[in-house]
N, C-alpha and C positions, 0 to 999 in steps of 0.2 A: 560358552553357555549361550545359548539361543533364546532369543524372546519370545517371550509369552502369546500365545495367540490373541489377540484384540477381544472383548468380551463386551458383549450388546448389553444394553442396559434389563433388556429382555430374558436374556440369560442369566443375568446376576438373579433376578429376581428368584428363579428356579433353585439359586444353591442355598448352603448353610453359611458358607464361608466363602470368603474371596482371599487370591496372595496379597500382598502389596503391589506385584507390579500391576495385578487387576483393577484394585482400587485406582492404584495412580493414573491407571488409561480411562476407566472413566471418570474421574477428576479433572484431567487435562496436566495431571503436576506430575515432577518426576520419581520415582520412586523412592531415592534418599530423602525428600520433602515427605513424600507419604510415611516412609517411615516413622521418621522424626516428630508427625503430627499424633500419631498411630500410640508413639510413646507418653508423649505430653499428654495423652486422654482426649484430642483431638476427636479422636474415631472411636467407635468400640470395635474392641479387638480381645480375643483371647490368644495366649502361649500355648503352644503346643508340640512337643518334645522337639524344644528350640526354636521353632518357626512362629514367627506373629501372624494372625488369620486374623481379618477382618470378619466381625459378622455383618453379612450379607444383608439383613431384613435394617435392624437399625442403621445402617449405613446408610442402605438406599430411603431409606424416611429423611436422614440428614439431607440427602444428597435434593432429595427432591423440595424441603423449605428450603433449602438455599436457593433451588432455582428460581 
């Protein structure tokens, strides 16, 4: 499996949704981390036939009080 192309924080803004390994690159954490946070209610995230999707907009609102 090939990794994910890197995703600017420029570009997240444009989507609905981000994967895990996208969240986790702009995070800085690994992707089993993102996951695991993603489950705990860490993130918000919706399921979606099997796949956990970060959403995008409140993500990036987390992402930017933390900084």
């Amino acid at each position: 499996m090939s990794q994910p192309k890197p995703i600017t924080l420029s570009e997240a803004r444009e989507r609905v949704t981000l994967s895990i390994a996208e969240a986790a690159y702009l995070l800085g954490a690994s992707p089993s981390w993102t996951y695991a946070e993603a489950e705990r209610g860490g993130l918000p995230m919706r399921r979606y036939q099997g796949r956990i999707l970060v959403l995008a907009q409140p993500f990036i609102r987390q992402f930017e009080e933390a900084s």
